[in-house]
C-alpha positions in Angstrom: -16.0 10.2 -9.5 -13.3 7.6 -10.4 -12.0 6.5 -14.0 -14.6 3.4 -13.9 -17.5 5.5 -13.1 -16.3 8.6 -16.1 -15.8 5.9 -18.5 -19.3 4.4 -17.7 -20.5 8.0 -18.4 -18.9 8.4 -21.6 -20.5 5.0 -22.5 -24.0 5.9 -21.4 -23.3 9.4 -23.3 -23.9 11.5 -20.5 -20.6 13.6 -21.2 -18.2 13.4 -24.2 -15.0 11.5 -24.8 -13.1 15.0 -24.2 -15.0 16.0 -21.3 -14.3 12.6 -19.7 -9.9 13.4 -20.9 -10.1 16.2 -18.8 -11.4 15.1 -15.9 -9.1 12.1 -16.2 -5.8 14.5 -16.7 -6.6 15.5 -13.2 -6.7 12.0 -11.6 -5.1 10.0 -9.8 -3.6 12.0 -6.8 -2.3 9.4 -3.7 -2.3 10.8 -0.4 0.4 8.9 1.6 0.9 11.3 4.5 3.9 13.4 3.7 3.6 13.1 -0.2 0.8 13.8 -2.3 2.3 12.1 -5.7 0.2 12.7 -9.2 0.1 10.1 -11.0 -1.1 11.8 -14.4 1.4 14.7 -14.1 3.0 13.0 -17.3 -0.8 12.9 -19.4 -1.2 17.0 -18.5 2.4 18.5 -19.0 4.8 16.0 -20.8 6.5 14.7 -17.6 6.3 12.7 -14.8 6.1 13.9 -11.1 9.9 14.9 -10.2 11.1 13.9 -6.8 13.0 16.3 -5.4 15.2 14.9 -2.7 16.8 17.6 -0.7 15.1 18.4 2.8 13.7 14.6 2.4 14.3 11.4 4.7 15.4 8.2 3.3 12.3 6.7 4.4 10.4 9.5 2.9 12.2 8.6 -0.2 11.8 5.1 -0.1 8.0 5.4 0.3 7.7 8.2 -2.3 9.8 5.2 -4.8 7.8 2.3 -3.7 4.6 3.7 -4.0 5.5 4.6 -7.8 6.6 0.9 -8.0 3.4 -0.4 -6.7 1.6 2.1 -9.2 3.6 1.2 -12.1 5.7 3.8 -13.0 8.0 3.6 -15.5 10.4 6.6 -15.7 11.3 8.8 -12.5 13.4 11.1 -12.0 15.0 12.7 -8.4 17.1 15.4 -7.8 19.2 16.7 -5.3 19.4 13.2 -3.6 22.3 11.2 -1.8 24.5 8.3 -2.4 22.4 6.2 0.2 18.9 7.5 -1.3 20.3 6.3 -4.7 21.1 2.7 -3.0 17.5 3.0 -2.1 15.7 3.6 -5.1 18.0 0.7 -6.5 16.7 -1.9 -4.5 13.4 -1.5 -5.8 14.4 -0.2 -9.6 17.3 -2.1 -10.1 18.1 -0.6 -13.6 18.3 2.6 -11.5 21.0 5.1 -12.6 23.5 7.7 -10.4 24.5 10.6 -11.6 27.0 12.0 -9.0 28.1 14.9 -10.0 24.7 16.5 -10.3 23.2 14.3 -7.3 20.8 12.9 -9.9 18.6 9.4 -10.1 16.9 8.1 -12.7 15.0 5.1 -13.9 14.0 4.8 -17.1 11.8 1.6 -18.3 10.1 3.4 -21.1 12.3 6.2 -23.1 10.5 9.3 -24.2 10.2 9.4 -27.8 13.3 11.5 -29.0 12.7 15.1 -29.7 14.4 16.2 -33.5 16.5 19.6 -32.1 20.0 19.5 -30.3 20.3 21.3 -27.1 23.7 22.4 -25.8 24.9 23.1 -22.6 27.5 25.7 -21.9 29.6 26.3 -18.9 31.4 29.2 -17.6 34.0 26.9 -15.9 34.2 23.7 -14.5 33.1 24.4 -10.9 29.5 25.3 -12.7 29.4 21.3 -14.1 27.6 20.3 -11.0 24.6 22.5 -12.2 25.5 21.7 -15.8 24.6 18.3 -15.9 22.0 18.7 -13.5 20.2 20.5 -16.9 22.1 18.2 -19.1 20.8 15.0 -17.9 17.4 16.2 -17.4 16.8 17.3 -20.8 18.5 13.6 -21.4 15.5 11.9 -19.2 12.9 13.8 -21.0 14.1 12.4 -24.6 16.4 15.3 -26.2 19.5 14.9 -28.0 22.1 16.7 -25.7 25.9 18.3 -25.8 28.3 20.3 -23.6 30.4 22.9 -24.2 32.3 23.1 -20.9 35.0 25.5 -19.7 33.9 28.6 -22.3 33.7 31.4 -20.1 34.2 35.1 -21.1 37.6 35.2 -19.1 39.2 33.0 -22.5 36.5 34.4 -25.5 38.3 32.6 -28.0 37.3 29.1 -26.4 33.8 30.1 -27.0 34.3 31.1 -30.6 36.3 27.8 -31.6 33.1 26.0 -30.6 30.5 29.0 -32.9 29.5 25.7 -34.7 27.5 24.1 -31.4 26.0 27.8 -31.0 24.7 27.7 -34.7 23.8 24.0 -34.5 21.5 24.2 -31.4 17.4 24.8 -31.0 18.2 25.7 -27.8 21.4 26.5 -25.6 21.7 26.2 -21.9 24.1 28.8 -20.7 25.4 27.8 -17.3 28.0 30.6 -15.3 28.5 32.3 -12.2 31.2 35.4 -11.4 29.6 37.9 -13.3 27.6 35.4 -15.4 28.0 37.9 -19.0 28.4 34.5 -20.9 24.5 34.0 -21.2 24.7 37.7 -23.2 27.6 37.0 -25.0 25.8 33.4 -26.5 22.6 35.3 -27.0 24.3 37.9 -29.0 25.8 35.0 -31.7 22.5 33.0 -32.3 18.5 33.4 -33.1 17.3 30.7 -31.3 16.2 30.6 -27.5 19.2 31.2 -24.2 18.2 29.4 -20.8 20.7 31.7 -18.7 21.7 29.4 -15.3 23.0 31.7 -12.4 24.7 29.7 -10.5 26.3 30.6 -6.5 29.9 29.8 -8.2 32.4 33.3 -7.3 33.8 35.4 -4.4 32.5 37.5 -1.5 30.5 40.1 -3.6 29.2 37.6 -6.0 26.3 37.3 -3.1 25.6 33.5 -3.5 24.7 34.4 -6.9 22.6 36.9 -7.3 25.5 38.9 -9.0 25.2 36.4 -11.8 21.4 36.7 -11.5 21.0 40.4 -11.8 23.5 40.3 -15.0 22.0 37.9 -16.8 18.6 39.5 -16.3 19.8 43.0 -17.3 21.1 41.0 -20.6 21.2 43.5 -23.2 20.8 40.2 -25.6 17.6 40.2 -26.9 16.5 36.2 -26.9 17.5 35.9 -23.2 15.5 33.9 -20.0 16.6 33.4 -16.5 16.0 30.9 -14.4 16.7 30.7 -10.5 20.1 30.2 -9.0 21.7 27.1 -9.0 18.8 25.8 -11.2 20.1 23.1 -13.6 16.8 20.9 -13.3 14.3 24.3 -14.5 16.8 25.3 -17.0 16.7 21.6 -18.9 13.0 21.0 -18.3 12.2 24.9 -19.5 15.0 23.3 -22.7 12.6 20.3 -23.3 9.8 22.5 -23.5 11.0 24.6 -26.3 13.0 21.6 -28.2 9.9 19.2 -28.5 8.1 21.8 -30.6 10.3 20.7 -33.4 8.5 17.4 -33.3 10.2 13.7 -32.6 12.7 12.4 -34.9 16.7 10.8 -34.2 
């Protein structure tokens, strides 16, 4: 059954206007070989189908892009993707943006209403901006209000506590380290709203690519505390947006 055929059901009253939303949330899917893209991924869960670019082709890329296009999407967001995949998706979104740091594109035609709350972003150190921003400028995409506190790790605690005011200020902080990764207990142990803990691959031979990090920040003994993967920048800001938009839409 296609939208034409439940809305000509909904006229004749054979099933109700919210019946007919539901089966509409899960429509349309398009089938182009290697892809499967969901068109109304934004109408069930808040957001649009993310392309993640890593382990794709160009052409993969540029067909993923172009079929949006042809569909009329308006906001997309990639991740993980290359300097020539960006020079793609530019040809056919012009207004196309690069974010190189955290191997981020986005194109953004319609803005997402702006959520009220802050959410900040705190690093470690500076070799954990890559992953930073990748959080940072997702929760950007999706419509929140968005600072960073970079460069605050435990090694240095008074950085940390010259910037209290951002901890206190923010619905919801992003805690981004890797080493031994204690700054997601520390933050969690000065405020009472939610901790997005980032492990990230960032340290020496027995920091194990991260999991050291990991298995820290999920044996947090601050209470308030959630983990998401290694290296996760992208989970961690849409996990932020989540929790941020409950405190409505606003400046």
């Amino acid at each position: 059954m296609d939208v034409k055929e439940i809305l000509k059901n909904v006229k004749d009253g054979n099933i109700s206007i919210d019946e007919a939303a539901g089966k509409i949330r899960y429509m349309p899917l398009e089938d182009i070989k290697y892809a499967v893209i969901d068109y109304n991924r934004e109408l069930r869960v808040g957001c649009p189908e993310v392309i993640y670019g890593e382990g794709k082709t160009l052409e993969q890329i540029k067909g993923i892009v172009s079929n949006m296009a042809k569909n009329n999407a308006e906001n997309i967001l990639l991740t993980r993707v290359s300097e020539d995949a960006y020079k793609i998706v530019k040809e056919i979104y012009p207004g196309a943006k690069h974010y190189p740091v955290c191997r981020i594109v986005t194109v953004i035609n319609n803005p997402f209403p702006k959520n009220k709350g802050l959410i900040t972003v705190f690093s470690g150190g500076t070799t954990d901006m890559p992953v930073c921003e990748e959080a940072a400028v997702t929760a950007e995409f999706l419509g929140n209000n968005v600072e960073r506190v970079y460069d605050v790790g435990v090694a240095g605690l008074h950085r940390l506590l010259s910037r209290l005011d951002k901890i206190k200020e923010s619905n919801v902080s992003i805690v981004v380290a890797g080493m031994e990764g204690a700054l997601a207990s520390v933050v969690g142990g000065l405020t009472d709203k939610p901790v997005i803990a980032v492990p990230t691959s960032v340290g020496y031979g027995a920091n194990f690519g991260g999991l050291s990090s990991l298995l820290c920040m999920l044996n947090s003994c601050a209470s308030g505390v959630g983990v998401v993967n290694i290296d996760n920048g992208f989970g961690a800001g849409y996990l932020a947006n989540n929790i941020n938009k409950l405190s409505g839409k606003g400046d």
